[in-house]
C-alpha positions in Angstrom: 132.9 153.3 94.0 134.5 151.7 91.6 137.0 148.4 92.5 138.9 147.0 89.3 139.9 143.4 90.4 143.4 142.0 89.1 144.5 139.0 91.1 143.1 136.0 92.9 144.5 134.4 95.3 143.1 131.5 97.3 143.8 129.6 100.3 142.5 128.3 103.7 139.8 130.4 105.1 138.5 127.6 108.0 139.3 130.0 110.6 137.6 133.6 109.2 135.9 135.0 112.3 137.5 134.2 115.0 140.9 135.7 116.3 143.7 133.7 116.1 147.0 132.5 118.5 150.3 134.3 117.2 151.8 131.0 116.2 148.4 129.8 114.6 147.9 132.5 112.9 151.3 132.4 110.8 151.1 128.7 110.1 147.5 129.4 109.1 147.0 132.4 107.4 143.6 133.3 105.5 144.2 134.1 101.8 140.9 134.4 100.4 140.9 136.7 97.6 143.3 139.2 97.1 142.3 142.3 95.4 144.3 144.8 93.5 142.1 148.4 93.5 142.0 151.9 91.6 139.1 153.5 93.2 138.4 157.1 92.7 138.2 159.5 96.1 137.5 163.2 95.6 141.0 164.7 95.3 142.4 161.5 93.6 142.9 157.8 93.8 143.1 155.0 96.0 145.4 152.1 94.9 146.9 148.9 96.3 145.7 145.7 97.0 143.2 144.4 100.1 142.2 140.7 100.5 138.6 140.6 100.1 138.1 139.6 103.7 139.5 143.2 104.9 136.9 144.6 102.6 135.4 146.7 105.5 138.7 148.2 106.2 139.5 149.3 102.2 135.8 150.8 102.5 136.9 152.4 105.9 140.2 153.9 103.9 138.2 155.2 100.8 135.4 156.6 103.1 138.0 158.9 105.3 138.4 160.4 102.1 134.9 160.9 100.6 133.5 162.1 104.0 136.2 162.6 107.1 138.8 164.7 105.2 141.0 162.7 104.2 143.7 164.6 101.7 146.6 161.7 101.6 147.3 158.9 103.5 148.7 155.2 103.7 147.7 152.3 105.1 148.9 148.8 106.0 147.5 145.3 107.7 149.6 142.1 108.1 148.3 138.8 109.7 150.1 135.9 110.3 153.3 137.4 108.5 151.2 138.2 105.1 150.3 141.3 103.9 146.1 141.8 103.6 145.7 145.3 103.1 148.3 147.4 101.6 146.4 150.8 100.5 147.5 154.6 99.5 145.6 157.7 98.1 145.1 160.9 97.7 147.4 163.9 96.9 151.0 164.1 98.9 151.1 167.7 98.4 147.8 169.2 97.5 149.6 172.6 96.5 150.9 171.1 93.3 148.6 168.3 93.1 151.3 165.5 93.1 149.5 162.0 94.3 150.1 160.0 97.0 152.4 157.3 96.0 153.4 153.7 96.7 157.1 155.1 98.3 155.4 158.5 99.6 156.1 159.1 103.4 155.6 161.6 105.9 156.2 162.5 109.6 154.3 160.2 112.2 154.9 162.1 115.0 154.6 160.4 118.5 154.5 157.0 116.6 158.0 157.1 116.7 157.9 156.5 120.3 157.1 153.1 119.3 160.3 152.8 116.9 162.6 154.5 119.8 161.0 151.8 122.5 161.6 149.4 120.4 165.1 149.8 120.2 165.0 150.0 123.6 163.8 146.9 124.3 165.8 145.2 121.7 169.5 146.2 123.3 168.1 144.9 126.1 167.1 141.4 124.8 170.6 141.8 123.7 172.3 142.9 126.8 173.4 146.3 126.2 171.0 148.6 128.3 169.3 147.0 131.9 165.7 148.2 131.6 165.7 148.0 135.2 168.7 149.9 135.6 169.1 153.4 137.4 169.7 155.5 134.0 172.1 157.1 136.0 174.4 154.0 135.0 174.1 155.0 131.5 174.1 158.7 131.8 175.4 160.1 135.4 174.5 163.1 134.9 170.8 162.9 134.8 171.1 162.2 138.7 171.0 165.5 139.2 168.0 167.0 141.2 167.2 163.5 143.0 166.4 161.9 139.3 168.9 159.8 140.5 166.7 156.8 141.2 165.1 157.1 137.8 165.3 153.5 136.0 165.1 153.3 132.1 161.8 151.3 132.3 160.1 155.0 134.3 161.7 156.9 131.5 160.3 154.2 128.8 156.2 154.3 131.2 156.5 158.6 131.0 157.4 158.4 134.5 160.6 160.0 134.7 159.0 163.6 135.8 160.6 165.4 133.0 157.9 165.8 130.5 158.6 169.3 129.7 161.6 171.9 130.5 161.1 175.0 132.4 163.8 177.4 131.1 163.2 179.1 127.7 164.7 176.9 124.6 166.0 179.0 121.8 164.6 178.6 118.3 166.5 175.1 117.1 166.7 173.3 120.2 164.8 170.5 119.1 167.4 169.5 116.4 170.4 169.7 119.0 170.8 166.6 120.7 173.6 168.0 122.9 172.0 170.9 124.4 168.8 169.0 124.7 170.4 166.5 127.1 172.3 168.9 129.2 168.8 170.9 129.8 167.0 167.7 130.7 170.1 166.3 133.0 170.0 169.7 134.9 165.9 169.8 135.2 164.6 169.5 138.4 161.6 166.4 138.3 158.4 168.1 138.1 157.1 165.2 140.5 158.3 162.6 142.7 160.1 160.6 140.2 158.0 157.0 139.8 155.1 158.1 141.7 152.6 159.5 138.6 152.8 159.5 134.8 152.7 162.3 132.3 153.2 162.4 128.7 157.2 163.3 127.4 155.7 164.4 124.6 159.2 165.5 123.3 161.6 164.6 126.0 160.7 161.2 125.6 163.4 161.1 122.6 165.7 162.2 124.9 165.2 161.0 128.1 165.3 157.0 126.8 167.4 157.8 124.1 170.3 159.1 125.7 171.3 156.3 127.9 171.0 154.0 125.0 173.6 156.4 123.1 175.7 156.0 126.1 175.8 152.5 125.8 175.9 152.0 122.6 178.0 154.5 121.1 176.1 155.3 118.7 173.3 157.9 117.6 169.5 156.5 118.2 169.2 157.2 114.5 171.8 155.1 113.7 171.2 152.2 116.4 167.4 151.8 115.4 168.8 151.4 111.8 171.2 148.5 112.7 168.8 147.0 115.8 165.4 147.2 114.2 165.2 148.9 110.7 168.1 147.3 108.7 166.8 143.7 110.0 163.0 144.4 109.2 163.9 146.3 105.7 161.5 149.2 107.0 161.2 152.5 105.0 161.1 153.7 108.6 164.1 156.9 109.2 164.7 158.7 112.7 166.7 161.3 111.2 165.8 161.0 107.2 168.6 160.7 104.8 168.5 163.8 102.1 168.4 161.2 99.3 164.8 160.6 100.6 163.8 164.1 100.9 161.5 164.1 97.6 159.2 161.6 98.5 157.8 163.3 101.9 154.4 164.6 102.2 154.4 167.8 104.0 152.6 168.1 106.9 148.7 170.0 107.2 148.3 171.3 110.6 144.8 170.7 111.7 143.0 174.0 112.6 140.3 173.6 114.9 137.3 175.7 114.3 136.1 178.9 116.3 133.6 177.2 118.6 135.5 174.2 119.3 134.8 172.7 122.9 137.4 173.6 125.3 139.5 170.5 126.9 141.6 170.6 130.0 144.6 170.0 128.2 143.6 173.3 126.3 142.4 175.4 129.5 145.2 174.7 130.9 147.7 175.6 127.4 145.6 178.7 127.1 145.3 179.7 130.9 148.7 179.0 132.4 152.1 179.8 130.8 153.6 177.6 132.8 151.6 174.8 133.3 152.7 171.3 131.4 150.5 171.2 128.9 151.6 174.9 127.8 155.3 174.0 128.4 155.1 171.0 125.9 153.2 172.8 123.3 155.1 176.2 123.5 158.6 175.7 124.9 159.6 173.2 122.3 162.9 174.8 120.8 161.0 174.8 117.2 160.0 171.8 116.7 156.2 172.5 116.2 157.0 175.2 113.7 159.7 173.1 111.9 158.1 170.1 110.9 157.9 170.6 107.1 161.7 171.8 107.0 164.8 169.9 106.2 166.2 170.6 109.5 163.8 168.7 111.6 163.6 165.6 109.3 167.4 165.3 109.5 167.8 165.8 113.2 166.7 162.7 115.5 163.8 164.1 118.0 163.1 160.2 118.6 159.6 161.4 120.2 157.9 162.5 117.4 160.2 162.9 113.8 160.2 159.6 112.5 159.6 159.6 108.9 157.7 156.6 107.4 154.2 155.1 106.1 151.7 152.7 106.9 153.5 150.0 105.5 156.8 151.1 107.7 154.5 151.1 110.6 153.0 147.8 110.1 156.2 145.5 109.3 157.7 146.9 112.3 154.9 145.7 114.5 154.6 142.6 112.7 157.6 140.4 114.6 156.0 141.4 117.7 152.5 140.5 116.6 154.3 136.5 116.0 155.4 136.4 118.9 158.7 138.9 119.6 160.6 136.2 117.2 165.1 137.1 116.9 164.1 141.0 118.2 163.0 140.3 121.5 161.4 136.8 122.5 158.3 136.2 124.1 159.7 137.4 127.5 160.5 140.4 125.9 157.6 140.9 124.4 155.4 140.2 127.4 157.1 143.4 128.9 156.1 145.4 126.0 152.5 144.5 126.3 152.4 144.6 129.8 150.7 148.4 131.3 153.7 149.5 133.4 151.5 153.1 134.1 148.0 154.6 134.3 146.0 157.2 135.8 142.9 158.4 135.9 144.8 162.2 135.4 148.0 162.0 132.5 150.2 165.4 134.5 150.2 166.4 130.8 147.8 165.7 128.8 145.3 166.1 131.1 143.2 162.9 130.5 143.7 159.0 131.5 146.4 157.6 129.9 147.6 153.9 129.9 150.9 152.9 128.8 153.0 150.1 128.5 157.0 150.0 128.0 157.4 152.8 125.7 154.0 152.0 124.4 150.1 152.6 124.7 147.9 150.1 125.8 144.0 150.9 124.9 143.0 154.2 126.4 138.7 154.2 126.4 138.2 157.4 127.2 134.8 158.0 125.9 132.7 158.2 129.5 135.3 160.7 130.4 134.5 163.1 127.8 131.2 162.7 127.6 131.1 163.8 131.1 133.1 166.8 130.3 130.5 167.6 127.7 132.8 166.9 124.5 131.6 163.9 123.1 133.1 160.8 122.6 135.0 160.4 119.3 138.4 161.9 120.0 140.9 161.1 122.6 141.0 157.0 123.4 142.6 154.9 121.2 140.7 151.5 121.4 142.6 148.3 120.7 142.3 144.5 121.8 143.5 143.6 125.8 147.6 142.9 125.2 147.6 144.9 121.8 150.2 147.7 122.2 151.8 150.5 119.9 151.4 154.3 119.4 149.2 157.1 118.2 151.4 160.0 116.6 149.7 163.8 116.2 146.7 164.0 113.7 145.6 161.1 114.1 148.4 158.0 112.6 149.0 155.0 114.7 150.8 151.9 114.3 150.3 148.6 116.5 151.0 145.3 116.8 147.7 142.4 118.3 149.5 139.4 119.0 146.6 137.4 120.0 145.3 137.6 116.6 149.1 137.7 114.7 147.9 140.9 113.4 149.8 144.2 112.9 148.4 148.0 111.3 150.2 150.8 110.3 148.1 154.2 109.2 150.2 157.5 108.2 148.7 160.6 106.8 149.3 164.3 106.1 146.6 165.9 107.5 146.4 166.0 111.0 142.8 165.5 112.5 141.4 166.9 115.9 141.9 165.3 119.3 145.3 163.9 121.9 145.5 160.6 120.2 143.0 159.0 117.7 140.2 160.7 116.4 137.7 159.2 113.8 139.9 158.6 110.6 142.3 156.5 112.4 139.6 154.7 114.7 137.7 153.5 111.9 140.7 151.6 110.1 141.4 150.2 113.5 137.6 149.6 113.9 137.3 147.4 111.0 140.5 145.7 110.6 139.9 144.5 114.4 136.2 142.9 113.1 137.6 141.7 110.4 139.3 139.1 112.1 136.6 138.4 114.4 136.5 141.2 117.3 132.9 142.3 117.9 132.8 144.4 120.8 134.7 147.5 122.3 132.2 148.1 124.7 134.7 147.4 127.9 137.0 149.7 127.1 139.1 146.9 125.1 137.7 145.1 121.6 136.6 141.6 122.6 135.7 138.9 120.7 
């Protein structure tokens, strides 16, 4: 490895090792020594700059490459409202070797959950949607079916009991909004509405992002741009604009070997047509098949086609690692972290879940799969007590810590195994979380 050292920065490093308060954090902020990198990785280079108390988590980056498979990827830390770690590598599209650049983004999948909950939760600091609210006030004719009891914050916890539609979608469903909604009005609940959770993979998008259409007037698209993206300056799109077309890195499906184990979720895909998880994966109006076209990065599918990078992901977590700050407050921001739903049994996925308001909380999931004979490094995602965000497909993630004021952002193109983080994405998490003085996940939770 090979680290060629530019800049130097330094400042107050009294409180290195220990997590800090959200509002001690930003007033005291550990510069230490900032480090501007080219280091080599098998199918390129990794640039960008890491202060050299994130060291583990540059080493973490460059090792995903050299020995976890890493072809291109992103990756962004703040604390206290500075930058620390702002890295990229690799190859955007391997097929004609183009690198991975400092502007290149790519689909994050279910991470844009966290962008579409976001908004959420910022018209309702502002008074536009009631979180508490039958949806039904918003958007009558979801009532249909007895959903009509169905609040915003159910659909916001994945407890809405429309995870999944049962009729046929025709190819392109995905990228009508309009037909989308009718379906999903006129679905009967697959459940007692509020009485379990289970992963919207997809009709999450819809489901909370409907009613705030409604209320606003405007597209989700278009209100995350004016409530959350325009304010933050993110390079963050639900529904990208063509001008930005050239910079994506396409997608690389993960393909799991012959002999992989065989989860639950996958029985079940595999067994029964009609069971959730085969529903999600298979009825999905084209939106599995889609996701390197044109058409599904300009529709807004605000579940899973948010186009973006680590550093999108971070800066939008950020605010809400200080604190909430103008987008929600700290009320606000206490609902976000709070878990709204959990169970030892997700309806969908088939594993426990734990989520907040439109967000995970850590999911430990190791002793579960261990006893199902799998092993333990796929499936949780392991982050501090009152750290929330969200895992997208493959592997990315983005999340905001505000006990220690710190936020992280991964995005990559090739997807890795497992329901949410598997060991690529752990490991940034891992050591950006010791970095600042965690030293335990053994609870379930890192723990200082």
């Amino acid at each position: 490895m090979c680290a060629k050292m530019v800049t130097y920065c330094f400042g107050d490093s009294a409180h290195i090792g220990r997590p800090l308060a959200g509002a001690e954090s930003s007033a005291r902020v550990c510069a230490a020594m900032s480090q501007s990198i080219e280091i080599a990785v098998p199918n390129g280079t990794v640039n960008g700059v890491c202060d050299a108390r994130f060291g583990a988590v540059r080493d973490a980056f460059v090792e995903n490459f050299q020995d976890r498979g890493e072809v291109g990827a992103s990756l962004c830390v703040t604390l206290g409202g500075r930058t620390v770690v702002d890295l990229w590598g690799g190859q955007a599209d391997p097929a004609s070797g183009q690198p991975w650049a400092e502007d290149t983004i790519c689909m994050v999948f279910s991470c844009t959950k966290g962008a579409t909950a976001l908004t959420a939760h910022v018209a309702a600091a502002r008074g536009l949607v009631d979180l508490d609210a039958p949806a039904i006030r918003y958007w009558p004719e979801f009532g249909a079916h007895g959903k009509e009891t169905v609040t915003l914050a159910q659909m916001l916890s994945h407890q809405s009991a429309v995870p999944v539609l049962r009729e046929r979608l025709p190819p392109g469903a995905a990228f009508d909004w309009e037909l989308m909604v009718a379906r999903l009005a006129a679905e009967p609940p697959h459940w007692a509405p509020g009485t379990r959770n289970g992963y919207h993979g997809l009709t999450f998008g819809w489901t909370v992002g409907e009613p705030l259409r409604r209320a606003s007037g405007k597209g989700l698209g278009a209100l995350f741009r004016e409530l959350v993206g325009a304010p933050l300056d993110l390079d963050f799109w639900i529904g990208l604009p063509a001008a930005h077309e050239a910079r994506v890195a396409p997608i690389i499906p993960y393909r799991p070997p012959a002999d992989a184990p065989r989860t639950p979720f996958i029985a079940a895909m595999v067994g029964d047509p009609q069971s959730l998880p085969a529903l999600f994966m298979f009825n999905q109006g084209g939106f599995w098949g889609s996701v390197n076209t044109r058409a599904c990065r300009a529709a807004e599918v605000g579940a899973a086609n948010g186009v973006t990078n680590g550093r999108g992901l971070a800066r939008m977590y950020q605010p809400l690692a200080l604190g909430g700050g103008a987008l929600v407050g700290r009320d606000g921001l206490g609902r976000m972290a709070e878990v709204a739903s959990a169970t030892g049994e997700d309806a969908t996925l088939l594993i426990p879940t734990r989520f907040t308001l439109g967000f995970m909380a850590s999911m430990d999931n190791r002793a579960w799969r261990r006893a199902q004979g799998l092993g333990d490094d796929e499936d949780s995602v392991l982050l501090p007590a009152g750290a929330f965000g969200h895992v997208g497909a493959g592997g990315s993630i983005g999340f905001a810590d505000p006990a220690s004021g710190l936020s992280l952002g991964y995005a990559m193109s090739k997807q890795g195994p497992g329901i949410l983080l598997n060991p690529r994405g752990q490991a940034l998490v891992d050591a950006a979380l010791a970095s600042v003085g965690y030293r335990s996940n053994a609870s379930g939770a890192w723990q200082t």
